[in-house]
C-alpha positions as CSV (number, residue, x, y, z in Angstrom):
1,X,0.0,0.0,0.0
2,X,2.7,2.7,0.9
3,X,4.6,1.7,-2.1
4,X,1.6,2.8,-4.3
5,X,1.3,6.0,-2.0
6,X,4.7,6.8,-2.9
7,X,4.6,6.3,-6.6
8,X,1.2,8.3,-6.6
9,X,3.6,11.0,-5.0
10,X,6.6,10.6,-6.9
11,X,4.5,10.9,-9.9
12,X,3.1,13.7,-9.0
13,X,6.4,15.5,-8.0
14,X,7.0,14.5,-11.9
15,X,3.8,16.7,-13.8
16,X,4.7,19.2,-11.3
17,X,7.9,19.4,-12.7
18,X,6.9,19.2,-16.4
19,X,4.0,21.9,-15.5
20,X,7.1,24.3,-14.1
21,X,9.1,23.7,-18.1
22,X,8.8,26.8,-19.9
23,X,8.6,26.4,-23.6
24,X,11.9,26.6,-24.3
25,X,12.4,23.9,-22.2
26,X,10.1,22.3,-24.2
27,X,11.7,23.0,-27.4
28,X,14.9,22.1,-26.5
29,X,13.4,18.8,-25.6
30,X,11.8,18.4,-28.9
31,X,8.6,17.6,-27.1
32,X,5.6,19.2,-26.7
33,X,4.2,19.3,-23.0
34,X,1.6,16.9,-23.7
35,X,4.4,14.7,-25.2
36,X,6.0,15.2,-22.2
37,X,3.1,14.1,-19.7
38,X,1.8,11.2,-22.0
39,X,5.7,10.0,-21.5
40,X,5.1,9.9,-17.7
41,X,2.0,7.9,-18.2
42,X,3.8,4.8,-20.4
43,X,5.3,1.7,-18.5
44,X,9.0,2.9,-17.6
45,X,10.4,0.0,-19.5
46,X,9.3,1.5,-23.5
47,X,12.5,2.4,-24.0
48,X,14.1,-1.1,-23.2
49,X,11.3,-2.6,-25.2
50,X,11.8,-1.0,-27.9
51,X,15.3,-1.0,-28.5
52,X,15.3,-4.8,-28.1
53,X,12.0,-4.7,-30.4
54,X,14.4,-2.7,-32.8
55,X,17.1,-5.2,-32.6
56,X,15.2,-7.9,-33.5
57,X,14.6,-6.3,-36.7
58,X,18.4,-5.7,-36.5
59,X,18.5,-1.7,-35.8
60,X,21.2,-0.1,-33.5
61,X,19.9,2.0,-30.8
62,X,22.0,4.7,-32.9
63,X,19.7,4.2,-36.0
64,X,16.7,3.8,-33.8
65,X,17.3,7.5,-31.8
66,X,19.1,9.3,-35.0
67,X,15.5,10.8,-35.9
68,X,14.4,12.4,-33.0
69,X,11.1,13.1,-34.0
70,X,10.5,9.4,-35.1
71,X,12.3,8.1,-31.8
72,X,9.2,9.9,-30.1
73,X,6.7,8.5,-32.4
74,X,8.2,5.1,-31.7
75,X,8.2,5.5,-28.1
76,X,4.6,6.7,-28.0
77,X,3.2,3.5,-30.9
78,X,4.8,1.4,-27.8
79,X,3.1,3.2,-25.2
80,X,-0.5,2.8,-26.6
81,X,0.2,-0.9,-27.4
82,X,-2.6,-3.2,-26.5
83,X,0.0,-6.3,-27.2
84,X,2.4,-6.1,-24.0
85,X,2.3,-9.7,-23.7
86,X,2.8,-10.9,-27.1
87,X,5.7,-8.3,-27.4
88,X,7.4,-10.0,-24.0
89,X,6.7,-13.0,-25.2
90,X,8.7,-12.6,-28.8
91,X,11.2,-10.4,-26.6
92,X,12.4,-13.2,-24.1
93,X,13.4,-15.3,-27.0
94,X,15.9,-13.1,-27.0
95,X,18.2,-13.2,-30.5
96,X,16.1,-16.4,-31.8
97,X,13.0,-13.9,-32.1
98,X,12.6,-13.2,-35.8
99,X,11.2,-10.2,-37.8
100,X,8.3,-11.6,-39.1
101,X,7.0,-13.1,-35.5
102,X,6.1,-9.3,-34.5
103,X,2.7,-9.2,-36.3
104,X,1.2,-7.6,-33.1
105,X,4.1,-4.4,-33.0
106,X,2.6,-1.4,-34.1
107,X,6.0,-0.2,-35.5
108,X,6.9,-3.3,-37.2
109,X,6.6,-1.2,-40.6
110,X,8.9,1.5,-39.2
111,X,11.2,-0.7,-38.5
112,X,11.1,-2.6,-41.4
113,X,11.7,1.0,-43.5
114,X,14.5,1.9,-41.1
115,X,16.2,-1.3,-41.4
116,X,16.0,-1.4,-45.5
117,X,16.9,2.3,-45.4
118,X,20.3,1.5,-43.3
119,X,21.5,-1.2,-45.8
C-alpha cells in the first residue's frame, strides 16, 4: 500500500515538474508538453522494449534514436500498445526472435523502413 502512495507522489512530484518547463524547455526537448506528460504515463520500460524490439529487426539504438522526431513516435506507438504480452513474449526469445513473429508491434513497418533504409 505505501509503495503505491509513494509512486502516486513521486509521480506527482513529476507533472509538477513538467508543468514548471517553460517552452523553451520544451523546445529544447523536442517535445511538446503533452508529449511530455503522456511519457510519464507509459510503462518505464518503453525504452528497453523498444530498443530490443528494434534489434530484432536488427537496428542499432544509434539508427533507432538518430531521428528524434520518429524516436518519439516510436516510443509513443509502444506506449498505446494493446499487445504487452505478445511483445514479452517474442522479446524473451531473445536473439532467436525473428522479424516476421512481431505481427502484433505497431512499429513493425517503421522498423522494417528503417532497417531497409540502413542497408
Amino acid at each position: 500500500m505505501f509503495d503505491r502512495i509513494r509512486t502516486l507522489i513521486h509521480r506527482l512530484h513529476e507533472v509538477q515538474e513538467v508543468n514548471a518547463l517553460s517552452d523553451r524547455d520544451l523546445a529544447d526537448l523536442g517535445m511538446s508538453r503533452d508529449q511530455v506528460l503522456e511519457f510519464l504515463r507509459m510503462p518505464r520500460d518503453i525504452d528497453q522494449r523498444v530498443t530490443a524490439m528494434g534489434a530484432i529487426f536488427g537496428l542499432s539504438d544509434t539508427e533507432l534514436k538518430r531521428d528524434h522526431a520518429l524516436w518519439v513516435e516510436i516510443l509513443s506507438t509502444c506506449g498505446h500498445c494493446a499487445d504487452r504480452t505478445a511483445c514479452a513474449r517474442l522479446l524473451a526469445k531473445g536473439a532467436e526472435a525473428k522479424p516476421g513473429e512481431a505481427t502484433f508491434c505497431g512499429n513493425r513497418e517503421v522498423f522494417g523502413d528503417l532497417r531497409t533504409a540502413a542497408a
